[in-house]
Structure formats: C-alpha cells, structure tokens
MDTraj code that builds the backbone (N, CA, C; nanometers):
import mdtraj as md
import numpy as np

residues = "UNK UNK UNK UNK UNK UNK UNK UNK UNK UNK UNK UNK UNK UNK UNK UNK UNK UNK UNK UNK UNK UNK UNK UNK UNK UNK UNK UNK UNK UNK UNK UNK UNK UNK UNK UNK UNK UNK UNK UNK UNK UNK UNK UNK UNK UNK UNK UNK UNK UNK UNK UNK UNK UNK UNK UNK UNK UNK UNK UNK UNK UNK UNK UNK UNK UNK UNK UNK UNK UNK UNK UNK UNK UNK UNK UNK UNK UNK UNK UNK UNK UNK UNK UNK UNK UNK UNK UNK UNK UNK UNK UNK UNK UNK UNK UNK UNK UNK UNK UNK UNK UNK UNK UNK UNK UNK UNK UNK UNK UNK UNK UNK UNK UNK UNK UNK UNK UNK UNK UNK UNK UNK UNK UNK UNK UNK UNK UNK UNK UNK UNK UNK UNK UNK UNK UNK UNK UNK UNK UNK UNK UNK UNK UNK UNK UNK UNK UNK UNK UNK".split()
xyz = np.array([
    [-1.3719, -1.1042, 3.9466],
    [-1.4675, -1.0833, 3.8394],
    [-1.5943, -1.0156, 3.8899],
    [-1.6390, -1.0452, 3.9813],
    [-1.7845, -0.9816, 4.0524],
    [-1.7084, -0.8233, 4.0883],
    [-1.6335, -0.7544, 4.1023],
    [-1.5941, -0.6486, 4.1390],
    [-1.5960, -0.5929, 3.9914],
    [-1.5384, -0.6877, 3.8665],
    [-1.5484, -0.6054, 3.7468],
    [-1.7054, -0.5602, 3.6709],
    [-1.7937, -0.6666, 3.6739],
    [-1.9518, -0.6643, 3.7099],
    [-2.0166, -0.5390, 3.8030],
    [-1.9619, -0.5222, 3.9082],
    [-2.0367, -0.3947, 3.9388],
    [-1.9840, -0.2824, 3.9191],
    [-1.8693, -0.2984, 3.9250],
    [-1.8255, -0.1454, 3.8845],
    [-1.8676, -0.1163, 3.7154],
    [-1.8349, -0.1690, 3.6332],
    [-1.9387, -0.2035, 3.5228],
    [-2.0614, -0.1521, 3.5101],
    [-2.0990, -0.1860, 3.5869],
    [-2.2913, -0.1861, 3.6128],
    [-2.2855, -0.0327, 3.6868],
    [-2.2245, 0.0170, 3.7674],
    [-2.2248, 0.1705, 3.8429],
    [-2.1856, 0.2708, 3.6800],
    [-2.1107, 0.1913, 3.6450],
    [-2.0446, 0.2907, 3.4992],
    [-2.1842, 0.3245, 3.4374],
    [-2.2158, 0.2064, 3.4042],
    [-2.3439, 0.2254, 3.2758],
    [-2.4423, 0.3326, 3.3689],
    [-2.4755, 0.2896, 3.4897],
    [-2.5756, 0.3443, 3.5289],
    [-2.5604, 0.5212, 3.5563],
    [-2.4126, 0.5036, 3.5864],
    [-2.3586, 0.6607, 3.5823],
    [-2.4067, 0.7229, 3.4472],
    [-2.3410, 0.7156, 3.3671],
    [-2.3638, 0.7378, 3.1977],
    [-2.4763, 0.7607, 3.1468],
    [-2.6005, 0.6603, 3.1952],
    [-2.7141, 0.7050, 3.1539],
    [-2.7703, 0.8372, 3.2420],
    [-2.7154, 0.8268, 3.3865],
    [-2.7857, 0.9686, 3.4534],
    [-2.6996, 1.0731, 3.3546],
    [-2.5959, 1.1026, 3.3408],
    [-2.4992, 1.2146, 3.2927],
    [-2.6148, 1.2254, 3.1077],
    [-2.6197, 1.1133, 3.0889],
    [-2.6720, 1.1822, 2.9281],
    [-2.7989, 1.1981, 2.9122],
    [-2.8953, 1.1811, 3.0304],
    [-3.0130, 1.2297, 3.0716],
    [-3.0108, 1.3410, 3.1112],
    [-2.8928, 1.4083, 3.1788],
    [-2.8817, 1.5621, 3.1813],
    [-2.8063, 1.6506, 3.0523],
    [-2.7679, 1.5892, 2.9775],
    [-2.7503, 1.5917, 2.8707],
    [-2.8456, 1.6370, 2.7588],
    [-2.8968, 1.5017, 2.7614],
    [-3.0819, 1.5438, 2.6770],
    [-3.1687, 1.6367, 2.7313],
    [-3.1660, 1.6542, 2.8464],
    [-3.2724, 1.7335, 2.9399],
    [-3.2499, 1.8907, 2.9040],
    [-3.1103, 1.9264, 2.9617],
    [-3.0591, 2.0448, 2.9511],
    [-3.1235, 2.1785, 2.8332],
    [-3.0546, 2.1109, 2.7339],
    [-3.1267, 2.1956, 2.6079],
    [-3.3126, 2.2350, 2.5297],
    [-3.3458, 2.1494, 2.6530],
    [-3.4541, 2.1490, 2.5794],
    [-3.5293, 2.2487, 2.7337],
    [-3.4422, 2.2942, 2.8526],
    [-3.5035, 2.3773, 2.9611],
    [-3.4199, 2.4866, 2.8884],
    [-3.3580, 2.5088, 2.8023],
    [-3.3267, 2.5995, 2.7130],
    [-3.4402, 2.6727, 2.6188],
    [-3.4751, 2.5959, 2.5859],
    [-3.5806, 2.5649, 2.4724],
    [-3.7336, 2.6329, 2.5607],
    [-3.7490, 2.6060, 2.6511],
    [-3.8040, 2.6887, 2.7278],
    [-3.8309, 2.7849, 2.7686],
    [-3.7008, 2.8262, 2.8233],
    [-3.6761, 2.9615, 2.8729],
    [-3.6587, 3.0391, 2.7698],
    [-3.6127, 2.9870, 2.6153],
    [-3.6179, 3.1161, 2.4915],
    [-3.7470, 3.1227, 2.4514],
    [-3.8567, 3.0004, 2.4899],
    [-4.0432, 3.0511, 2.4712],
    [-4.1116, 3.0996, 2.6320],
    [-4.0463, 3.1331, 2.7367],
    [-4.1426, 3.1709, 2.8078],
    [-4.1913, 3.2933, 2.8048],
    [-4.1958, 3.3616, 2.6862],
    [-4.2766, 3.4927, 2.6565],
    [-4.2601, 3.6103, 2.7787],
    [-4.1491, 3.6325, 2.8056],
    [-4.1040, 3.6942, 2.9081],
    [-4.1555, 3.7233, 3.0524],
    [-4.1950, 3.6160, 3.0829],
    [-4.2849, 3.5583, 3.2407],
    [-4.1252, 3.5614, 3.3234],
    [-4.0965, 3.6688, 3.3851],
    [-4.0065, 3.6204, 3.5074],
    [-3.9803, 3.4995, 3.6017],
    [-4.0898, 3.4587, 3.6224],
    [-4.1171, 3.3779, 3.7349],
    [-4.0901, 3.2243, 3.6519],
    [-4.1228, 3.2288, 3.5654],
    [-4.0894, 3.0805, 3.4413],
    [-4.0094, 3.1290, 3.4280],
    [-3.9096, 3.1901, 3.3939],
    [-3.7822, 3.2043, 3.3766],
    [-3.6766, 3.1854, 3.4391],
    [-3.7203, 3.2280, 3.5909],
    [-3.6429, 3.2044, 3.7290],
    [-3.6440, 3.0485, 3.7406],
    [-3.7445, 3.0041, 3.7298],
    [-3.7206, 2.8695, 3.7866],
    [-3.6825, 2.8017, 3.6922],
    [-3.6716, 2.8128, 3.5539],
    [-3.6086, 2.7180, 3.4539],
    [-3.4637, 2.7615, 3.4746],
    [-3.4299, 2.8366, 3.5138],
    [-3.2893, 2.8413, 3.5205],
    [-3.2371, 2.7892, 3.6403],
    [-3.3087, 2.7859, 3.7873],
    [-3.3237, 2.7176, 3.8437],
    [-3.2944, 2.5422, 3.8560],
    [-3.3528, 2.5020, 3.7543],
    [-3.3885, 2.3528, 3.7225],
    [-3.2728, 2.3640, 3.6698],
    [-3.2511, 2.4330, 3.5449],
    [-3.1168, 2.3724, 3.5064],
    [-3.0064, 2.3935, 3.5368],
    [-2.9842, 2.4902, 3.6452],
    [-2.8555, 2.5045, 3.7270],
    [-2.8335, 2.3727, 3.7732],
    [-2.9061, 2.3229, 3.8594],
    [-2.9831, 2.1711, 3.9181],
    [-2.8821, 2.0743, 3.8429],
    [-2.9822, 2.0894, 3.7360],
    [-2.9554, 1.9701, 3.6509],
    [-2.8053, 1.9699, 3.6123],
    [-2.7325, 2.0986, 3.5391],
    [-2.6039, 2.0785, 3.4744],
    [-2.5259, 2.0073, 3.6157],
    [-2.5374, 2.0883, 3.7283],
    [-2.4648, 2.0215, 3.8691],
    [-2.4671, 1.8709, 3.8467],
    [-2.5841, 1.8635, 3.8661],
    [-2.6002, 1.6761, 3.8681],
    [-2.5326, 1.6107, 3.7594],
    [-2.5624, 1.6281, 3.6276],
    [-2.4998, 1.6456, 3.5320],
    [-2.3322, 1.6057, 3.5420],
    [-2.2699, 1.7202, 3.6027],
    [-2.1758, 1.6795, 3.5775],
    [-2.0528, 1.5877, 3.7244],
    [-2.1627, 1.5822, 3.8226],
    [-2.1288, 1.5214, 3.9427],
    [-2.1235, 1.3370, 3.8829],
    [-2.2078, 1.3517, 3.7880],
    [-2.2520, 1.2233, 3.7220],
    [-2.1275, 1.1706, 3.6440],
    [-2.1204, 1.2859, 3.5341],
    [-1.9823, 1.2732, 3.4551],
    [-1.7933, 1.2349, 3.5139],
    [-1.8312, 1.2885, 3.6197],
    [-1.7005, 1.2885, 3.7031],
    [-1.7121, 1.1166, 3.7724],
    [-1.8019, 1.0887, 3.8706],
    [-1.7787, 0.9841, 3.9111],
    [-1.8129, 0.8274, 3.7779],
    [-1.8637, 0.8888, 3.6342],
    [-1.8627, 0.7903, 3.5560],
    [-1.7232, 0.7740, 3.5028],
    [-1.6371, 0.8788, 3.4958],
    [-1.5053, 0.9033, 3.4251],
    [-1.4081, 0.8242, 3.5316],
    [-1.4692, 0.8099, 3.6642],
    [-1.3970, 0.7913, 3.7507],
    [-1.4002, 0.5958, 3.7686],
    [-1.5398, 0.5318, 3.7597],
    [-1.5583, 0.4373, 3.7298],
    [-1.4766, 0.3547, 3.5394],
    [-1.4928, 0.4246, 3.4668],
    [-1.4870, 0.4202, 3.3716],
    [-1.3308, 0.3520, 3.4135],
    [-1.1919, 0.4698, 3.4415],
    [-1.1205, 0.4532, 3.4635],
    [-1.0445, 0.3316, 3.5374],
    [-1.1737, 0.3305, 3.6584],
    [-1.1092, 0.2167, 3.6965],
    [-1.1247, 0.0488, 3.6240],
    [-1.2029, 0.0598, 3.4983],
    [-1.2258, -0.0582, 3.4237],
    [-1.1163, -0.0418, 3.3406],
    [-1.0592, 0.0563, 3.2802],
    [-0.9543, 0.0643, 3.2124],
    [-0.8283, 0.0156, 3.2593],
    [-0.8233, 0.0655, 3.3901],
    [-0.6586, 0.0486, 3.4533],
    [-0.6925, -0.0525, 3.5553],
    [-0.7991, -0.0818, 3.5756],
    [-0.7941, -0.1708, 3.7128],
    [-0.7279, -0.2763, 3.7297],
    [-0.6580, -0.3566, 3.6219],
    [-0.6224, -0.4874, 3.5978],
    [-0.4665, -0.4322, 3.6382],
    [-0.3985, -0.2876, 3.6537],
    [-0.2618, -0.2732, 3.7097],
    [-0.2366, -0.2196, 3.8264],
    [-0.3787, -0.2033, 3.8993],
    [-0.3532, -0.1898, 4.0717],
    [-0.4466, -0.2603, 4.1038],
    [-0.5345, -0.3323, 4.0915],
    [-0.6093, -0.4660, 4.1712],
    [-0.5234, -0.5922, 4.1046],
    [-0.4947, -0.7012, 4.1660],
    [-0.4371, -0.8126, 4.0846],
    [-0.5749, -0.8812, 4.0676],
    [-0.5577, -0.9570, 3.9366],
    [-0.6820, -1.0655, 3.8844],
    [-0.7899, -0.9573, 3.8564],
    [-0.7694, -0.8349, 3.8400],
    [-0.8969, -0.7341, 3.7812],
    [-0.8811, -0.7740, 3.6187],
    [-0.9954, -0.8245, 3.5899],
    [-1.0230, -0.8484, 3.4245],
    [-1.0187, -0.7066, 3.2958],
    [-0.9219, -0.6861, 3.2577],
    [-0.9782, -0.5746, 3.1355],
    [-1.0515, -0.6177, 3.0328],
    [-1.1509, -0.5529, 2.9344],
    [-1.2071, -0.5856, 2.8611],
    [-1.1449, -0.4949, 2.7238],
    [-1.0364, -0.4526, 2.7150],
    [-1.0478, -0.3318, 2.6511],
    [-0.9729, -0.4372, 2.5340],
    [-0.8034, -0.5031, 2.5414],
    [-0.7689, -0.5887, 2.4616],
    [-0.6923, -0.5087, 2.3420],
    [-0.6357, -0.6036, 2.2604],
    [-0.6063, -0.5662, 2.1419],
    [-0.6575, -0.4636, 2.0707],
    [-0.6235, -0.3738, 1.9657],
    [-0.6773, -0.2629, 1.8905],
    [-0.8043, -0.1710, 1.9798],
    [-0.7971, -0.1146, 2.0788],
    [-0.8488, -0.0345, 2.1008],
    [-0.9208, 0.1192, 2.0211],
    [-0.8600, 0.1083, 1.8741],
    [-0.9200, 0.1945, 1.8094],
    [-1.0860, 0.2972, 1.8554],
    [-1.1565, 0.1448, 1.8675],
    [-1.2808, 0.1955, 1.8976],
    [-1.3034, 0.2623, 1.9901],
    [-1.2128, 0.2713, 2.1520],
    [-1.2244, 0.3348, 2.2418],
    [-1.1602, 0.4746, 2.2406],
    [-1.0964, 0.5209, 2.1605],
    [-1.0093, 0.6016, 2.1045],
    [-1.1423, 0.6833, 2.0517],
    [-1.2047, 0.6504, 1.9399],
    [-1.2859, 0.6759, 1.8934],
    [-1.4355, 0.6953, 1.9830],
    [-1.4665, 0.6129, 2.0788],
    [-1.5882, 0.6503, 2.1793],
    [-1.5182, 0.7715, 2.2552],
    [-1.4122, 0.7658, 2.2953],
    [-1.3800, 0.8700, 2.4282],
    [-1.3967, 1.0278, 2.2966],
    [-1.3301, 1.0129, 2.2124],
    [-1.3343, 1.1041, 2.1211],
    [-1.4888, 1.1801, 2.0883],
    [-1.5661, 1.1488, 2.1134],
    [-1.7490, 1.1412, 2.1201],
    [-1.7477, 1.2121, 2.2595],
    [-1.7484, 1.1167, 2.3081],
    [-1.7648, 1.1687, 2.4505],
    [-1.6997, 1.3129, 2.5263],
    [-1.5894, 1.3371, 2.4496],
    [-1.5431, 1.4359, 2.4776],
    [-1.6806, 1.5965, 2.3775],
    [-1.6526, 1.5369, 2.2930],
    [-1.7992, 1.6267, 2.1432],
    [-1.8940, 1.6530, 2.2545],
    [-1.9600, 1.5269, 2.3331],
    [-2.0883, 1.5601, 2.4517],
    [-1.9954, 1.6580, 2.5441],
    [-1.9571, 1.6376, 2.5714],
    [-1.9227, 1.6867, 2.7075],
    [-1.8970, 1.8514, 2.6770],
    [-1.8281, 1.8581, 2.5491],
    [-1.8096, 1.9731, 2.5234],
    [-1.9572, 2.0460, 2.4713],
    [-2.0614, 2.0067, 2.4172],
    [-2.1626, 2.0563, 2.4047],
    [-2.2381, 2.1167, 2.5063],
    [-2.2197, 1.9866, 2.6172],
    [-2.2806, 2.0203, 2.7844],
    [-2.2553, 2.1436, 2.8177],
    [-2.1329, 2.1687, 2.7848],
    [-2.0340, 2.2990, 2.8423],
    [-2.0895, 2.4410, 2.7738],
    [-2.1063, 2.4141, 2.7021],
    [-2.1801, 2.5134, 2.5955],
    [-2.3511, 2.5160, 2.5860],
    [-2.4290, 2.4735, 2.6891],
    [-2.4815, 2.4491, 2.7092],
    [-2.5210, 2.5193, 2.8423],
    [-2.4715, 2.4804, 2.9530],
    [-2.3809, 2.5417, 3.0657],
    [-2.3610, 2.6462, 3.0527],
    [-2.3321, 2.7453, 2.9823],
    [-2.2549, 2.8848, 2.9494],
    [-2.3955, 2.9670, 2.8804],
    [-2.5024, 2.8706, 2.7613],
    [-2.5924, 2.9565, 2.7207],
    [-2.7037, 2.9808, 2.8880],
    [-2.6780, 2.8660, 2.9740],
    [-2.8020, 2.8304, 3.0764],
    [-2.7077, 2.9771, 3.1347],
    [-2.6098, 3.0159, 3.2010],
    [-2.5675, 3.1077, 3.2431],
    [-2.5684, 3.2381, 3.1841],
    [-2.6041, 3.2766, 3.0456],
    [-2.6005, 3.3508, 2.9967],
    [-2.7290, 3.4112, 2.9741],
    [-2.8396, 3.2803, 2.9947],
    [-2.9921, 3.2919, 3.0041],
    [-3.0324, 3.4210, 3.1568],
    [-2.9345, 3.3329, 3.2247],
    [-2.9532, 3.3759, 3.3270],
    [-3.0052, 3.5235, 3.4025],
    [-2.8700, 3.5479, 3.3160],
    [-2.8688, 3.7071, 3.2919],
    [-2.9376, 3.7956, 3.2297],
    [-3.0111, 3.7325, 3.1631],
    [-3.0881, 3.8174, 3.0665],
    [-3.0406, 3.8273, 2.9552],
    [-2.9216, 3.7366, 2.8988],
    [-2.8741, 3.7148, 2.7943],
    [-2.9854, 3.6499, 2.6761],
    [-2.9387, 3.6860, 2.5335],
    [-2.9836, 3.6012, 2.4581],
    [-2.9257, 3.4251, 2.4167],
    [-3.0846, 3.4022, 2.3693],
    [-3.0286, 3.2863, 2.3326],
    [-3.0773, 3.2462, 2.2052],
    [-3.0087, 3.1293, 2.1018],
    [-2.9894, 3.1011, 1.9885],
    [-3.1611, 3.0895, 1.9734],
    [-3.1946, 3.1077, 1.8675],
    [-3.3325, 3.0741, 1.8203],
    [-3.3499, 2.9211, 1.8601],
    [-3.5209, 2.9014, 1.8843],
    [-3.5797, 2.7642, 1.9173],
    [-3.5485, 2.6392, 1.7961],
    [-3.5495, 2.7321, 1.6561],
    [-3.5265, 2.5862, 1.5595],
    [-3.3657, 2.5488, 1.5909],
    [-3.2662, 2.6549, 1.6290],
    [-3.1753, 2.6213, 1.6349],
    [-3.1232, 2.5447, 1.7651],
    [-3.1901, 2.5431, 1.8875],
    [-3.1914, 2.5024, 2.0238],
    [-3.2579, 2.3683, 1.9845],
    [-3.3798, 2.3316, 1.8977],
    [-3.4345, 2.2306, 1.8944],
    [-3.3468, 2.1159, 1.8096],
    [-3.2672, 2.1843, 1.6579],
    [-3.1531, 2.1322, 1.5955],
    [-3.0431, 2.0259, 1.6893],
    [-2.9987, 2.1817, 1.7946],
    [-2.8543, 2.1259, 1.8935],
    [-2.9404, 2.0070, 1.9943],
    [-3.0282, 2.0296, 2.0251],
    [-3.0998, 1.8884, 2.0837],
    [-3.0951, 1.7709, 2.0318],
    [-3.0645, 1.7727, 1.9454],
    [-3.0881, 1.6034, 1.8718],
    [-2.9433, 1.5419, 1.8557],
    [-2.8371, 1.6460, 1.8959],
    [-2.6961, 1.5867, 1.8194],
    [-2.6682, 1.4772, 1.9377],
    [-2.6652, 1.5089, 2.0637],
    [-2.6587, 1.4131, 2.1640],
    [-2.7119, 1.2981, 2.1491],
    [-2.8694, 1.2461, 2.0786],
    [-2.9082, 1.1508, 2.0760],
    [-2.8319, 1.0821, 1.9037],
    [-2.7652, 1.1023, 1.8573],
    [-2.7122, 1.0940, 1.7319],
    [-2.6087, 1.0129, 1.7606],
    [-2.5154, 1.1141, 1.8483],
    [-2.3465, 1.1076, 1.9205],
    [-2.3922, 0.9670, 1.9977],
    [-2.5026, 0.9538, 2.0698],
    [-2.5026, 0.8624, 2.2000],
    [-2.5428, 0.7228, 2.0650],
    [-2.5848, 0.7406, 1.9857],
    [-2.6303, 0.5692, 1.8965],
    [-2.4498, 0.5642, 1.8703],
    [-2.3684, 0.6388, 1.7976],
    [-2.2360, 0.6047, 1.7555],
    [-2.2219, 0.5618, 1.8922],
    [-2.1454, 0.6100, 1.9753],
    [-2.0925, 0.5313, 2.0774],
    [-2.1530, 0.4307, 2.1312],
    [-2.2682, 0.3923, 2.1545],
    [-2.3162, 0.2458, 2.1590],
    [-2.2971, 0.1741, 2.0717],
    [-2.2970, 0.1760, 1.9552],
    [-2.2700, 0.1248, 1.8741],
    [-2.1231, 0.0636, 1.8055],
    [-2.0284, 0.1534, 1.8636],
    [-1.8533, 0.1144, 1.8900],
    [-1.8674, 0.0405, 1.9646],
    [-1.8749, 0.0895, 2.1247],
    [-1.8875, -0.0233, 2.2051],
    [-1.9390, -0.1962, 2.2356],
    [-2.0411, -0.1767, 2.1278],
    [-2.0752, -0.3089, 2.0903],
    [-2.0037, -0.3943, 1.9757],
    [-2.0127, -0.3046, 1.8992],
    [-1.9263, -0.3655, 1.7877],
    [-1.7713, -0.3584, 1.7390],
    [-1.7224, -0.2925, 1.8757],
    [-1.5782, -0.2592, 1.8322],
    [-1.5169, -0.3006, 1.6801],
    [-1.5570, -0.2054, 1.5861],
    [-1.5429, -0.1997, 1.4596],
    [-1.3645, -0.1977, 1.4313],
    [-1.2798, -0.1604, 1.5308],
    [-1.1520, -0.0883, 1.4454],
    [-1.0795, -0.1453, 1.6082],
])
top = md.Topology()
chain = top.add_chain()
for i, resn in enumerate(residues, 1):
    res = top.add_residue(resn, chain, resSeq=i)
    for name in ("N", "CA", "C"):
        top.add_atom(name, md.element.get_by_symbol(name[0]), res)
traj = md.Trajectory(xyz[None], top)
C-alpha cells in the first residue's frame, strides 16, 4: 500500500507540472503575437517555450508512465491495490480529456514552431479564447475523478 501512495503522489505531482505547461504555453503565444515586432522578445519567447513544451511533455510521458503503473500494477506487483474497480466509465471518459489536452499541447507546439519562423499566428482574442479551454477540460477531469459519475 505505501508503494501505491507514492506512486500516486509522483502521478498527481507529475500532472500538475505537465498542465502548468499546458496553461503557460499559450499565453508565451499570446506574447510573441503582441511583441510589436522586437526580435530580441521574440527570440527569447520562443526560446522559453521551446523550454517549456520539452518539459511539458517529459512531464506527460513519465505521468502516463506512473499513471499506468496504478492501472496495471495490481498484475505485475502482487498485493498492488487498484483503485480503478467496477464501471470504469469515468476513466474512459478522463483519459478521453486528456487525450483533447494533449492534443491541444500539440497544436500548440506546431503554432510555437511556426512562430518561430516567422510564421503567423491566430489573433490574441483568439489565442486568449484557446487559453481558457485547458482550465475548463482540467475542472471536468477533476471532477470525474472525484466523483466517478458513470
């Protein structure tokens, strides 16, 4: 049980770094489409968020990786506790979310690369819009998880 407790506790703590680069990301977007064409602010916001998506998704990988082992751990550790149980619907439904983030990240990822270049990017109301869906997406999935509704 103390092995299911920390790995647990590494998950959550993973998750919150990954959707802190998450939240972060779009809004060094949001930036770089107002730095009034200053090179040097431009360089380094892309900079930062090269940074960040890396971390980002170094985060995502070893949370997917923790994650996993709370899922399956109970059929290669013996006496590993699952929590998952009967009707899993809800997890069906969180991973289903999580996949929506992840795929946003990615797209996200691709405008920061496209910034890069000297590409355009979506207008600020619309960069400021796609900013908020993550904090939207992230209340549903806390909110399954707690209340496993289904």
């Amino acid at each position: 049980m103390q092995a299911y407790v920390w790995i647990k506790s590494a998950h959550i703590v993973l998750v919150m770094a990954w959707v802190a680069a998450v939240f972060y990301l779009p809004r060094i977007l949001i930036n770089i489409a107002e730095d009034g064409g200053n090179a040097a602010v431009r360089d380094r916001l892309v900079l930062m968020g090269r940074r960040l998506y890396r971390f980002g998704h170094v985060m995502f990988g070893l949370a997917v990786v923790a994650g996993l082992v709370l899922w399956l751990g109970y059929r290669v550790l013996p006496g590993f506790p699952t929590k998952v149980g009967a009707g899993p619907g809800w997890l069906h439904a969180k991973l289903l979310l999580v996949a929506v983030m992840l795929a946003l990240d990615v797209v996200d990822g691709r405008q920061l690369r496209s910034a890069a270049r000297g590409g355009p990017l979506p207008s600020t109301r619309m960069l400021r819009l796609r900013n908020e869906l993550p904090v939207l997406i992230l209340l549903v999935i806390v909110w399954l998880v707690l209340a496993k509704p289904f």
